[in-house]
N, C-alpha and C positions, 0 to 999 in steps of 0.2 A: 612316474610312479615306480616304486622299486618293486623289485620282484615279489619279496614278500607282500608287498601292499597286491600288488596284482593276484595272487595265489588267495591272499584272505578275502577278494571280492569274488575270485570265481566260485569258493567256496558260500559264501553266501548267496550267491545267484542260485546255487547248487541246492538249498534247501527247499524244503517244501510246502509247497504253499507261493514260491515266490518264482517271479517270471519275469525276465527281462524282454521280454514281449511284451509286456505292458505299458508301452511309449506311453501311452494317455495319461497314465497314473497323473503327473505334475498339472496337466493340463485341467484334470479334475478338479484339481484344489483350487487355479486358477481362474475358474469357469465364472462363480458369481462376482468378483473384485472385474474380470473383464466383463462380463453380461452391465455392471452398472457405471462401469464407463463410457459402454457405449450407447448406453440410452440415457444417461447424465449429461453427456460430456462429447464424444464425436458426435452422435447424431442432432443433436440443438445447432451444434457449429456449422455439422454440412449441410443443415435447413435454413441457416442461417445464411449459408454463402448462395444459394439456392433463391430465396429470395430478394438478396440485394439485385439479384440480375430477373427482377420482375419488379412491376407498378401495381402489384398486390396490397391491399388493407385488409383490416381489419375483418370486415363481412362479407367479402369476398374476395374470390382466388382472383391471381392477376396473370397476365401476359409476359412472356418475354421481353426483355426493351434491353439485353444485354448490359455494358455499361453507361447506360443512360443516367442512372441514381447518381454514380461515381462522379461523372460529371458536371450535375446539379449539385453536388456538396461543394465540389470544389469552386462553383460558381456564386455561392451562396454566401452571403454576407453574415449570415446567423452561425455558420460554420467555423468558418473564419474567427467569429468573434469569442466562440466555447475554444472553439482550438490553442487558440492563443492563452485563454483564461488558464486550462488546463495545462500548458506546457510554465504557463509563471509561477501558478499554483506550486510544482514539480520544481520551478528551480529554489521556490520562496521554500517550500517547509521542507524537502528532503538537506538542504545543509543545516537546518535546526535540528532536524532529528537524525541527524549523524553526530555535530557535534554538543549539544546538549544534553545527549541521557549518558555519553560518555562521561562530560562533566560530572551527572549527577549522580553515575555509578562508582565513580573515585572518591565522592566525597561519602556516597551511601557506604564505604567500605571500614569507613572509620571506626575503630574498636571503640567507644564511646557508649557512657549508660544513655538508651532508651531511643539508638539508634534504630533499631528495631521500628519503633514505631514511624518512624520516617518512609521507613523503606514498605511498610504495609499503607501508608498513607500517599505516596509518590502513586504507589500502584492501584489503589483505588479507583479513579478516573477508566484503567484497562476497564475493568471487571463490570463500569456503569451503562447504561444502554447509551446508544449515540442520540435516538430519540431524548433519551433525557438529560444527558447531557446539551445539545441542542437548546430545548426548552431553558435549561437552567442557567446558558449564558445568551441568552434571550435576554432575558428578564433582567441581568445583570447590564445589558449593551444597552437598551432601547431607549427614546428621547426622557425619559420620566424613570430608568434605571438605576441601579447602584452607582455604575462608574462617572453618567454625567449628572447623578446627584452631587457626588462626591468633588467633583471638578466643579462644580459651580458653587458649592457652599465655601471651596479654597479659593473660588473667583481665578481659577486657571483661567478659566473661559466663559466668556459671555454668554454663549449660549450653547444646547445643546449639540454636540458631536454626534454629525448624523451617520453612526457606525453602520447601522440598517436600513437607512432610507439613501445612500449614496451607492452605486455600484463599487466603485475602487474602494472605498470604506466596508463595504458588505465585502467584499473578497477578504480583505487582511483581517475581519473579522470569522469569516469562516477558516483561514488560514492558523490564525488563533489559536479556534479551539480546536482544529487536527494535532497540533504542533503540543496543545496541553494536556489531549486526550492519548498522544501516541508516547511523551514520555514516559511512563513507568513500565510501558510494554519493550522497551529498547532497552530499557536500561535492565531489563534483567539477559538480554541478550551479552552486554557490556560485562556484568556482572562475571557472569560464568566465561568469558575471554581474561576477563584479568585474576580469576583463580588460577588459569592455568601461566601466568605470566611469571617467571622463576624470582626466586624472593633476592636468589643470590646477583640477579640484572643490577638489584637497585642499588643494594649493599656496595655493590663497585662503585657507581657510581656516585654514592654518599659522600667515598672513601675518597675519592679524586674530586671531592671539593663543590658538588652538583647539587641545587638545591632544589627544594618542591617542585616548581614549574620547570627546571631543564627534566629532570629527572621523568618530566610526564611526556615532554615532546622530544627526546630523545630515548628511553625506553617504553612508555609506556604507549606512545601512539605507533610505533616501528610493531611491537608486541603483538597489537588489537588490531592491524590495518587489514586482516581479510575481516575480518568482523565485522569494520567498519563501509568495506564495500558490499559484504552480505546488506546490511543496514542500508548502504543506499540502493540496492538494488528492490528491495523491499518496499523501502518509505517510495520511492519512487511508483511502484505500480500502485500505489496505495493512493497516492496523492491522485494518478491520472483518473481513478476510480472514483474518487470524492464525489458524492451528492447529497447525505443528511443532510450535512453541515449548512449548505447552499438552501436547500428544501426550507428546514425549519429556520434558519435567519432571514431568511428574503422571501420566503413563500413560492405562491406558486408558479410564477409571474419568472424567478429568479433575479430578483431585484427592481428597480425603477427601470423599466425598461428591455429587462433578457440582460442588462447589460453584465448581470454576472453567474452567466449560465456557463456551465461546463459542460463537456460532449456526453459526460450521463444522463445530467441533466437535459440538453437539447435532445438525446435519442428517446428518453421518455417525453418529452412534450410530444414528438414528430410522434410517435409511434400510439402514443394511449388516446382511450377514446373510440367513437363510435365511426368516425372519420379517420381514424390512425393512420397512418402510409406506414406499411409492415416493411413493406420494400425499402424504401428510403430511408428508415431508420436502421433497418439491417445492415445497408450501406455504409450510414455511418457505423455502428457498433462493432463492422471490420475496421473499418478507419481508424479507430481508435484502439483494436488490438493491433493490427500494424505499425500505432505509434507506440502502442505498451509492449510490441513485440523489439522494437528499433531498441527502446533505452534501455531494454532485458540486457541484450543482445552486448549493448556499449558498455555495460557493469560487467557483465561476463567476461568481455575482453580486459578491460581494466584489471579483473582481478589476474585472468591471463599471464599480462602482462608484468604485475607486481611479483607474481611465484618465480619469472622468468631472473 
């Protein structure tokens, strides 16, 4: 600070009314944004890490049993089977919704009449509940549905495509409609990365003979790539989070069998209920931020890494 700067704070310290004794002042304004963090937000977390190291339920308090929980997941063949779910989920729809709404915010950028209405239509899906979204490709998937009406009156197929009554079928069904529901919300992400993308990048490259598609993956994807790993860092804990989708296509069961339950899924089965295991589901629902903490972690460095 230069002199003058220092001389015009002493002098305002110097006024009346005003004390630089008042350390607390910032801390004032601070007070309720921290008060509901930590009744939001740390304290759920360290009740949460608190009882994964007890065989507590529901209706009653539980005992210590240390990492006894930790152990039974990892032993656990239900575990096992969401984990897995979850990490395919994660690698099937975060590369669609990284590179898809890119797609479709290059193409939404098009100076054209009544573009407009595309790009408030792409976005709609955001804005709809996932409940009802859910419901509406229900009704669209199921054996007596739109799409295997549609496939059988062209005689694609013999008979009905069991999108919801197969496990592997219910996943890339639920995968779907993530994948159709999280378009228009990325792509306004995309959107505002390639305003700021300089007109005169392209211009060069016109000039030296570069046509639409080099001109996308030689300036335009170079331009948008922390955007793009923002995007996957995002669709990524989004994906590990996934249960509407699961819920309302496969019920409550998560398909024929659990066989396409994800770790929200399995930690609400374990956990709800009059019989709940609080403990054991708290277990897993650490297990599963230590994996939505790991893939944080590996986009962070990625981007890192690209600045480098």
């Amino acid at each position: 600070m230069t002199r003058a700067g220092r001389a015009a704070l002493r002098a305002v310290e110097a006024e009346p009314g005003l004390s630089h004794r008042r350390w607390w002042t910032p801390y004032l304004f601070l007070a309720p944004g921290l008060v509901t963090v930590a009744l939001f937000s740390l304290w759920p977390f360290v009740n949460t890490v608190v009882l994964s190291l007890t065989d507590a339920r529901i209706l009653r308090g539980g005992s210590f049993t240390g990492l006894a929980n930790y152990r039974r997941a990892l032993a656990d063949p239900d575990f096992w089977t969401a984990a897995g779910n979850s990490v395919l989920y994660l690698l099937v729809v975060v590369p669609c919704l990284v590179l898809l709404p890119l797609a479709l915010a290059v193409l939404v950028r098009t100076r054209i009449p009544g573009i407009g209405f595309f790009r408030s239509a792409f976005y709609t899906p955001v804005i709809a509940s996932a409940v009802v979204v859910g419901l509406m490709w229900q009704w669209v998937l199921r054996s007596d549905g739109l799409v295997n009406t549609l496939f059988l009156r062209l005689r694609i197929v013999s008979e009905p495509v069991p999108f919801l009554t197969d496990s592997t079928m219910l996943l890339v069904s639920a995968m779907i409609v993530t994948v159709w529901k999280g378009l228009g919300y990325y792509m306004v992400f995309y959107l505002a990365a390639l305003g700021n993308v300089p007109a005169s990048l392209h211009e060069a490259a016109a000039l030296d003979g570069a046509g639409p598609v080099r001109r996308f993956v030689s300036v335009t994807v170079p331009q948008v790539k922390p955007m793009m790993l923002l995007v996957g860092t995002l669709s990524a804990i989004s994906a590990l989070r996934v249960f509407t989708e699961i819920y309302i296509l496969g019920g409550e069961s998560g398909g024929p069998g659990g066989g396409a339950r994800t770790l929200p899924f399995l930690i609400r089965q374990v956990g709800l209920g009059f019989a709940g295991e609080t403990g054991y589901a708290s277990a897993l629902s650490l297990l599963l931020f230590l994996l939505t903490l790991g893939f944080s972690l590996l986009g962070r460095r990625l981007a890192q890494g690209d600045e480098t």
